[in-house]
C-alpha positions as CSV (number, residue, x, y, z in Angstrom):
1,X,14.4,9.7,-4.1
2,X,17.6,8.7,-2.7
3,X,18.5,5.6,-1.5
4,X,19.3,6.4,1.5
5,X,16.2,7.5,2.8
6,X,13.9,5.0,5.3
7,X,10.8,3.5,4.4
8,X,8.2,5.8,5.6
9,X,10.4,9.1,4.3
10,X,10.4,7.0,0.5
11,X,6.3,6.3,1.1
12,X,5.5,10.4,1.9
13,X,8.0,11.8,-1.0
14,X,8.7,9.0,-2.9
15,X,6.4,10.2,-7.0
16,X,5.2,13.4,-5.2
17,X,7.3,16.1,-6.1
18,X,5.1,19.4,-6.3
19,X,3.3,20.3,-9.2
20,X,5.5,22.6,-11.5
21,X,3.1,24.9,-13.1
22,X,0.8,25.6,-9.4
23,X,3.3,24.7,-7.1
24,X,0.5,21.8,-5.7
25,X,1.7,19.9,-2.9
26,X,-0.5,17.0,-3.9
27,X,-0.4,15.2,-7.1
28,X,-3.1,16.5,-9.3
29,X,-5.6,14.1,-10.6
30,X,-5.3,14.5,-14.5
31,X,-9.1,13.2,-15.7
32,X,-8.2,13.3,-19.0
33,X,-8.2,10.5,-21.6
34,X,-6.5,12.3,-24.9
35,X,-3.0,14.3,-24.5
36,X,-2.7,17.5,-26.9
37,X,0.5,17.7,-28.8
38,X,2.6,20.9,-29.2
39,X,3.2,19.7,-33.1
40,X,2.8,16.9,-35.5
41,X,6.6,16.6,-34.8
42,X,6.0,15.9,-31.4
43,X,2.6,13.9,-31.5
44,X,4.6,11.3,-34.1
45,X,7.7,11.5,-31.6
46,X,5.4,10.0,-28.8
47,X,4.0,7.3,-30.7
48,X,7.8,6.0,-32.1
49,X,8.6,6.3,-28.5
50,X,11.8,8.6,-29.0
51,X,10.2,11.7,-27.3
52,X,8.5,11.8,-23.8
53,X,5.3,12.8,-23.4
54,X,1.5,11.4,-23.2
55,X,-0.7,10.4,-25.6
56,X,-4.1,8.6,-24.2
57,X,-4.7,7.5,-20.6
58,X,-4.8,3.9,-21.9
59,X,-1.4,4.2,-22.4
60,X,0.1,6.1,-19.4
61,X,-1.1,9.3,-17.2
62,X,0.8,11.7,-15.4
63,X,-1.1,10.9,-11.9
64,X,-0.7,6.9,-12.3
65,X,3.0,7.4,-13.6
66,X,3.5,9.4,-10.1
67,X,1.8,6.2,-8.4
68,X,4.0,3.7,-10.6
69,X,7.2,5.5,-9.6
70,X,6.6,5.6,-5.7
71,X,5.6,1.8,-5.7
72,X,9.0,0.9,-8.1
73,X,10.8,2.9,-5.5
74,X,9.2,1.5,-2.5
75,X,10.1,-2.4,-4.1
76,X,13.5,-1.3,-5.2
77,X,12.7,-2.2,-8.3
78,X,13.6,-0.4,-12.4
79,X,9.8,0.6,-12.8
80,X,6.2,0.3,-11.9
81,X,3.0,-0.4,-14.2
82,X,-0.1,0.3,-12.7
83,X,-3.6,-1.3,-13.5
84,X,-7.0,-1.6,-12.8
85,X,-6.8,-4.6,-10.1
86,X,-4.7,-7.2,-9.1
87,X,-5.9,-9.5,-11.4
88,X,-5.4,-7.4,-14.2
89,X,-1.4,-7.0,-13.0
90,X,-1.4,-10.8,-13.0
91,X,-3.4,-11.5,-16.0
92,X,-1.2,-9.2,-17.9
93,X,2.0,-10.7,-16.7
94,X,0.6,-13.9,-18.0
95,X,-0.9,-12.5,-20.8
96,X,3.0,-11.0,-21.8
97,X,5.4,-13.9,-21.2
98,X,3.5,-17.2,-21.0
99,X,2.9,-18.5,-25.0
100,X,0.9,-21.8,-26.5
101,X,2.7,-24.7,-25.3
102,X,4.7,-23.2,-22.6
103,X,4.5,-24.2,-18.8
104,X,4.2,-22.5,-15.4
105,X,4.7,-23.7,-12.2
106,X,3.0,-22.1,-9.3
107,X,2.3,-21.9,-5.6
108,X,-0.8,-24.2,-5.2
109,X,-2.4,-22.4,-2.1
110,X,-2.0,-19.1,-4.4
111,X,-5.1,-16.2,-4.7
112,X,-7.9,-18.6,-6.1
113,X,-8.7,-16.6,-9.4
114,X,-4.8,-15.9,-10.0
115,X,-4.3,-20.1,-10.2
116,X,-8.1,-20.4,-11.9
117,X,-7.4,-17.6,-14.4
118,X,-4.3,-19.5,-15.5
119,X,-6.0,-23.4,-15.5
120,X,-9.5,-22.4,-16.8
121,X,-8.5,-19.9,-19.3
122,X,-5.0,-19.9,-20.6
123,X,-5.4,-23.9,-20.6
124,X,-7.9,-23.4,-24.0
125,X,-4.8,-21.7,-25.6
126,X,-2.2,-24.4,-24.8
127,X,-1.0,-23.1,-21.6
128,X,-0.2,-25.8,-18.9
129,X,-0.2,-25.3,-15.2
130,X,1.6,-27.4,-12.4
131,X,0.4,-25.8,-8.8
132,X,2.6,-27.3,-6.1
133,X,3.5,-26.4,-2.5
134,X,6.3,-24.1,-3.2
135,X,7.3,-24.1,0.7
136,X,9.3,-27.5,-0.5
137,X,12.3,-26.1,-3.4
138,X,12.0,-30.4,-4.6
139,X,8.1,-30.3,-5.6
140,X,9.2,-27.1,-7.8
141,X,12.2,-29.0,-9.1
142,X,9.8,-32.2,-9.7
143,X,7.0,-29.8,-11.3
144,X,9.5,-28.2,-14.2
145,X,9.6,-29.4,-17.8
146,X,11.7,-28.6,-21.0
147,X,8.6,-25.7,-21.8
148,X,7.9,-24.1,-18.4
149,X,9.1,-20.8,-18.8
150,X,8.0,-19.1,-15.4
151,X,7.8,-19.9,-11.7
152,X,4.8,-17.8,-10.0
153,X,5.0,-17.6,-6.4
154,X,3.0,-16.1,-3.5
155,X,4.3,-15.6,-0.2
156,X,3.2,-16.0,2.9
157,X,0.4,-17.8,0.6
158,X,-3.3,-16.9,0.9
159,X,-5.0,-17.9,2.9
160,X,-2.7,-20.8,4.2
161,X,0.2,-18.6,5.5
162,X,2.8,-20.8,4.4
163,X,5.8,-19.2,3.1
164,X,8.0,-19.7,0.3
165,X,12.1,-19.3,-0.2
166,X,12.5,-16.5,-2.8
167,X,16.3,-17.0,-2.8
168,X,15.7,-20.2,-3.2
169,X,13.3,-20.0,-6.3
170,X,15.5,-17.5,-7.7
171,X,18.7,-20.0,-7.6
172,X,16.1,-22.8,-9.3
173,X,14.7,-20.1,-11.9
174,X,18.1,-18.8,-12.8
175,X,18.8,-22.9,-13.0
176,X,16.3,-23.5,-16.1
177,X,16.1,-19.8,-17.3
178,X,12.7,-19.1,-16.0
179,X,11.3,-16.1,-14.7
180,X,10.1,-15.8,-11.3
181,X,7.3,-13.9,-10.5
182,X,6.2,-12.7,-6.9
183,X,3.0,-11.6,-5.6
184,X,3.9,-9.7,-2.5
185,X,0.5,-8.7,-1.4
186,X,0.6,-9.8,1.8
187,X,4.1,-8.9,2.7
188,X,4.1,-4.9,1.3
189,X,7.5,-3.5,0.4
190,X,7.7,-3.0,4.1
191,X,8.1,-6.3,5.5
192,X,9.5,-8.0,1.7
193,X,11.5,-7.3,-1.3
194,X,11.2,-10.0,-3.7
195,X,13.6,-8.0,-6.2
196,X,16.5,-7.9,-3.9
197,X,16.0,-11.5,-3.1
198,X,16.8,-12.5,-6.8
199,X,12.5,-12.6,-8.1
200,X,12.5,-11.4,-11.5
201,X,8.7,-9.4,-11.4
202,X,6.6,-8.4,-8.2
203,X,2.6,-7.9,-8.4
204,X,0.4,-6.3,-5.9
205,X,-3.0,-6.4,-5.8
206,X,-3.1,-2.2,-4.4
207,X,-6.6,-2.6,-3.4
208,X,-5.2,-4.3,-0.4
209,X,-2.4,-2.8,1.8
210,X,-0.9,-0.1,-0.8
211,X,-4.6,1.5,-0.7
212,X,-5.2,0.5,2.6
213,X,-8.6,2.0,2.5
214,X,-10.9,-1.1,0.9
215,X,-12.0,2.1,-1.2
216,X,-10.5,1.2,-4.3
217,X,-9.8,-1.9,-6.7
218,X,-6.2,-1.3,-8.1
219,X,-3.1,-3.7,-9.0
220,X,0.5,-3.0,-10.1
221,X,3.4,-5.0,-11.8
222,X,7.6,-4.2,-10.4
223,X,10.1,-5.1,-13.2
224,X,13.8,-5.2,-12.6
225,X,15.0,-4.2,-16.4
226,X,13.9,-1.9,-18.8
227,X,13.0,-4.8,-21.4
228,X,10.4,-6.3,-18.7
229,X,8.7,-2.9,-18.7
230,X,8.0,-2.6,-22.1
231,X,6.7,-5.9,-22.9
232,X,4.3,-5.7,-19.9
233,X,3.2,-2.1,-20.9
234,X,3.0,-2.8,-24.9
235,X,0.9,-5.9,-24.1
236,X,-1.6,-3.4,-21.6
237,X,-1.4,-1.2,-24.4
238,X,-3.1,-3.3,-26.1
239,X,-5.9,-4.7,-24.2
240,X,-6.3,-2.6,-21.5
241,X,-6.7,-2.8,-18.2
242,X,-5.0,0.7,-17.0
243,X,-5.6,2.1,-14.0
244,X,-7.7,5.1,-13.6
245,X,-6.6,8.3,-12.6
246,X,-8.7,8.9,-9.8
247,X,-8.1,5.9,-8.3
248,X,-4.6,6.1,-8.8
249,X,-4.4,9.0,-7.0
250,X,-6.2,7.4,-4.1
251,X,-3.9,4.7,-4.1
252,X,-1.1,7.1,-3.9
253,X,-2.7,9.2,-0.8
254,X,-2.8,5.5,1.1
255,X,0.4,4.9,0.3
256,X,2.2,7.7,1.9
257,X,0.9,6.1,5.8
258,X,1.8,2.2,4.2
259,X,4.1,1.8,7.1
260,X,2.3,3.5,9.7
261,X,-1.2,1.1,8.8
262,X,1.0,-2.0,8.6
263,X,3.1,-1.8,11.6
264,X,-0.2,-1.3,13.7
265,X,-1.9,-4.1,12.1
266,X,0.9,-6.2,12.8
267,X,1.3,-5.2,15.9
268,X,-2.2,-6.3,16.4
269,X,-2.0,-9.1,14.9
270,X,1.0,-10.4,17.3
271,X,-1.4,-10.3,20.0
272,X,-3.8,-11.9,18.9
273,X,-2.2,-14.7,17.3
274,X,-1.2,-15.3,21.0
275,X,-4.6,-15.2,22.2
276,X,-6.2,-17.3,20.2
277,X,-3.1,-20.2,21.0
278,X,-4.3,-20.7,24.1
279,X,-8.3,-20.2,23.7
280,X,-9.7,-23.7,24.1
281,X,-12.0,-23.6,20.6
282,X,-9.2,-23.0,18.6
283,X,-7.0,-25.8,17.2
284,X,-4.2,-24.5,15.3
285,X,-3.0,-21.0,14.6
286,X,-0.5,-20.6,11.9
287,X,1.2,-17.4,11.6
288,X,5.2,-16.2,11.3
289,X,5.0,-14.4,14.5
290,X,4.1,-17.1,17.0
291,X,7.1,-19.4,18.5
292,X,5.5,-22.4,17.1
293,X,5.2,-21.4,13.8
294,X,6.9,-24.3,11.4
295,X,8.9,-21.7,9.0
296,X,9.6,-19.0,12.1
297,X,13.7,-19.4,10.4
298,X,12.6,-18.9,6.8
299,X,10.2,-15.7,8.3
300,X,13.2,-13.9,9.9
301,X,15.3,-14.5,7.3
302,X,13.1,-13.3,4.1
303,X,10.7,-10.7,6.2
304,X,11.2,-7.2,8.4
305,X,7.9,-8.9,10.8
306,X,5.2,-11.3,10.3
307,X,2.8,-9.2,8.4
308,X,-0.8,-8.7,9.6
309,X,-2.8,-12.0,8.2
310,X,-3.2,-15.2,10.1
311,X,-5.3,-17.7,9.9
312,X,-6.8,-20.5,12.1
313,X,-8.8,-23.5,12.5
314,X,-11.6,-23.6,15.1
315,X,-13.4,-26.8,16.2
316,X,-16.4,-28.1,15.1
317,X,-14.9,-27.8,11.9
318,X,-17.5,-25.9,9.2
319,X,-20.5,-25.4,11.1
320,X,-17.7,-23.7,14.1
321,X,-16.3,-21.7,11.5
322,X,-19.5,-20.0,10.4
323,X,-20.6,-19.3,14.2
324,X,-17.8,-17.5,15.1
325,X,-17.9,-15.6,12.0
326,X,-21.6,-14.9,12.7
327,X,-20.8,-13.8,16.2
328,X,-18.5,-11.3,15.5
329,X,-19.5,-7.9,15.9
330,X,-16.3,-5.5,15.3
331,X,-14.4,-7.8,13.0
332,X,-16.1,-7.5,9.4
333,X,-17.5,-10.8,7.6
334,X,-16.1,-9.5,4.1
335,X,-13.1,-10.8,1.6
336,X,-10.1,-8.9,0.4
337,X,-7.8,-7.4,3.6
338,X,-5.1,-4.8,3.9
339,X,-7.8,-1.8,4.9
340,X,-7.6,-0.5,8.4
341,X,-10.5,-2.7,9.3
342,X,-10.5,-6.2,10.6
343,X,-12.2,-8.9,8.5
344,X,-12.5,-12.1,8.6
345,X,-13.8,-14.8,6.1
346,X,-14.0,-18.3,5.2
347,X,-11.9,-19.3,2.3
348,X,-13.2,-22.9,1.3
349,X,-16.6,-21.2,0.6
350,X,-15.8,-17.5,-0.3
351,X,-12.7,-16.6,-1.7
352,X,-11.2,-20.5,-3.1
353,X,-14.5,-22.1,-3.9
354,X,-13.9,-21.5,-7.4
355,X,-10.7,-24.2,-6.9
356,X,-11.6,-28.0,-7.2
357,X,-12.2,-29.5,-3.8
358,X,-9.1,-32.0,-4.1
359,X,-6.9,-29.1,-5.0
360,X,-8.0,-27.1,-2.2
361,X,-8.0,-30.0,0.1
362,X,-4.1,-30.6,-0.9
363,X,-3.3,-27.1,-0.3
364,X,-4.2,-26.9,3.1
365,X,-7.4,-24.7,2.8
366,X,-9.1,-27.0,5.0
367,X,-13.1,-26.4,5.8
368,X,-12.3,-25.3,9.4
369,X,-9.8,-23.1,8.1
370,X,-10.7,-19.1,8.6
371,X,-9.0,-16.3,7.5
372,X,-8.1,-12.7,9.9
373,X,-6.9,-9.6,7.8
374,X,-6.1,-7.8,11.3
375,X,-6.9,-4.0,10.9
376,X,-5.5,-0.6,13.0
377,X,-8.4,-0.7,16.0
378,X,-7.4,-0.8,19.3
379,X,-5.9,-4.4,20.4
380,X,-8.2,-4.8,23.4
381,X,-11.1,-4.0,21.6
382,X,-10.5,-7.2,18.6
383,X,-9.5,-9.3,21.6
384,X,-12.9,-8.6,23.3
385,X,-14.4,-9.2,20.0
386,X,-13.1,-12.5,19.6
387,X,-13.3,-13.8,22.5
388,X,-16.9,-13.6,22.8
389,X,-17.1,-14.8,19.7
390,X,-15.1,-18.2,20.3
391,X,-17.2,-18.6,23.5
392,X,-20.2,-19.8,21.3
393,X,-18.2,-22.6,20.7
394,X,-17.7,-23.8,24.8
């Protein structure tokens, strides 16, 4: 595609070029694990890697490579490797550049299993971990040792909403030689592109917004050079974790209306992020579209909007929390977000509760906390929703 096309144009065309032998508008789904070869010639080609082609879904598929190159195009970035979730995309980034006795540094109000896969897991191979608020360039400064080899960021952060400098990291990681990764769940290509702010590596979990659909568990790495790529998809390779081709294909179907979902979802979100600053059972709204929001210059700067999570604290603390989530009837009391559904949860017990209570306590994931992935239904009716919800509270 050329660069000169906008957003939504990229998202419909963008890795869908029609099929060349039926002329199918739609990318077919190839179900197919093994690849034939036209020769031995040709078979031994693909494996050295100096002829094109596919060998074994493991190891690429025609349907997930038309996935991989609309998401790569979408971030601006040198290529796309899909997998099967997010975790996988994160694991596997991990798994490719961190070794024994290296460090990370990373956002401490991150995904909870992205900061307990790292601490719980790659810990018992000589892996250390410093999770700091990343919204502050000194704690990252502080936080980085003669081995850390890789700044991990999220932002806006789950579920705290804070958000985090990516110039700003960049200038630090190109400081020490580290490399910066991004996960840009929350923001989609749309509203944020980590690449073109100097990141090194973008992840999505796809299951959220790039689905859009809460149909399918998907995740996907951006590189910006060629040497990235095949590091990230040798290691894969290697123990797994593709994508399948069905889902991939799903993923690419949602993909085409990514700025269509979003931009409704935000536009929801706008109002009520308004609504619930003035309702009387709330206590704080945090969220990079309201006035009072504490990093509304950083949001304007580094995102196209404000994106479609928020999150806020209700009174009564815990026990208000889960009435208001009980009380709901349109919103859904489920985790993940991006789908064209509202949900809502409660972090400190759903989502984080695998984190240690100090460390969850320090990054701002507070008991009263709860979380609003705003879907596409009609404003007035998730206003009416809430509303009666918070009035168990008066």
């Amino acid at each position: 595609m050329s660069d000169h096309h906008g957003f939504d144009t990229e998202a419909v065309h963008a890795g869908s070029e029609p099929d060349q032998r039926f002329g199918a508008v739609s990318v077919p789904i190839y179900q197919s694990s093994p690849f034939a070869f036209d020769s031995v010639d040709q078979g031994a080609g693909r494996f050295a890697g100096t002829e094109h082609g596919y060998i074994y879904t493991r190891m690429g598929n025609p349907t997930a490579a038309a996935l991989e190159e609309a998401v790569a195009s979408l971030e601006h970035g040198h290529a796309a490797i899909a997998t099967s979730s997010g975790m996988a995309a994160i694991s596997n980034v991990f798994f490719t550049f961190l070794e024994a006795n290296s460090h990370v540094v990373g956002t401490d109000s991150v995904y909870g299993p992205s900061r307990v896969v790292v601490e719980k897991y790659f810990s018992r191979f000589g892996v250390a971990s410093t999770f700091v608020d990343t919204s502050d360039p000194d704690n990252i400064r502080r936080a980085i040792r003669p081995e850390t080899v890789m700044l991990y960021v999220e932002t806006p952060e789950n579920p705290t909403i804070r958000l985090t400098d990516i110039a700003a990291c960049a200038t630090i990681a190109g400081e020490h030689g580290l490399l910066l990764v991004v996960d840009n769940t929350f923001a989609t290509p749309l509203l944020q592109r980590p690449l073109e702010l100097g990141a090194d590596i973008v992840v999505h979990s796809m299951t959220k917004f790039l689905n859009g659909h809460a149909d399918v568990v998907a995740g996907i790495i951006v590189t910006s050079t060629e040497e990235q790529r095949v590091r990230l998809r040798t290691a894969l390779n290697h123990h797994g974790g593709c994508i399948d081709p069905h889902q991939a294909w799903l993923v690419h179907r949602g993909l085409r209306t990514l700025g269509l979902r979003v931009r409704k979802a935000q536009e929801n979100a706008i109002a009520i992020a308004e609504f619930l600053r003035q309702h009387p059972a709330v206590e704080w709204v945090r969220y990079p579209g309201t006035p009072d929001y504490a990093q509304r210059e950083l949001a304007e700067r580094q995102m196209e909007g404000p994106g479609a999570i928020l999150c806020f604290g209700v009174k009564r603390g815990l026990e208000g929390g889960r009435k208001v989530m009980e009380a709901v009837g349109l919103a859904t009391l489920a985790v993940s977000l991006g789908g064209v559904e509202t949900l809502i949860e409660h972090p400190a017990s759903m989502t984080h509760a695998g984190m240690a209570i100090e460390d969850r306590e320090s990054a701002g994931i507070t008991d009263n906390l709860v979380r609003l992935a705003v879907g596409c239904e009609n404003t007035e009716d998730l206003l009416e929703d809430l509303s009666q919800a918070l009035e168990t509270l008066i």
